[in-house]
C-alpha positions, 0 to 999 in steps of 0.5 A: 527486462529487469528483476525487481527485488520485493525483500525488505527487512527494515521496518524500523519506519513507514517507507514507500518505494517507486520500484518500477514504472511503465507508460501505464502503471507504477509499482510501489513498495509500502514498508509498514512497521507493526502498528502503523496506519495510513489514515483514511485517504482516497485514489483518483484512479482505480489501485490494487493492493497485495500483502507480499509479506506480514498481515494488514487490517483494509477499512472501506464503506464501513466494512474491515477485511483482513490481508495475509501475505499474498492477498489482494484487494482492489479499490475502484477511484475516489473509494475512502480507505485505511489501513494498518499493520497488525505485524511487520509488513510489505505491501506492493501498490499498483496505481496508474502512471497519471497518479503522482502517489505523492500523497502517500507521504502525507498519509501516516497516522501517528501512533 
């Protein structure tokens, strides 16, 4: 058993941390700078999605919802998806163990 630390107060660049894995799933720490998007990009397994600090925009099938700290959204696999940061913001990603999440570096969307 271990404590995992969420806090986070450089926004100064879009970072993603692994902070755990486990034999199914890993958890990882999406450090979104105030007007940062991630462009439109896919999972091949199911995600979720949590807003741990700031307030998001999240885009699929033509529909825009709006993330405040705490909320969640989850994506079944292969659902088309954005989004972006209307403030300084930290994003907790689940995703199962099989998704490498090595797209995630290739998913900014430059200002």
């Amino acid at each position: 058993m271990s404590i995992i630390s969420w806090y986070h107060n450089d926004f100064s660049k879009f970072k993603t941390t692994i902070l755990y894995e486990n034999e199914g799933s890993k958890e990882i720490q999406i450090t979104m700078p105030k007007d940062s998007q991630m462009k439109e990009h896919f999972a091949p397994f199911a995600i979720s999605v949590q807003v741990l600090y700031g307030k998001i925009w999240f885009r699929f099938q033509d529909k825009q919802l709006i993330l405040n700290s705490l909320d969640m959204v989850t994506v079944e696999p292969k659902i088309k998806h954005s989004l972006g940061a209307f403030e300084n913001s930290i994003i907790r990603l689940s995703l199962s163990k099989l998704d490498d999440g090595l797209r995630l570096k290739n998913i900014l969307k430059p200002k």
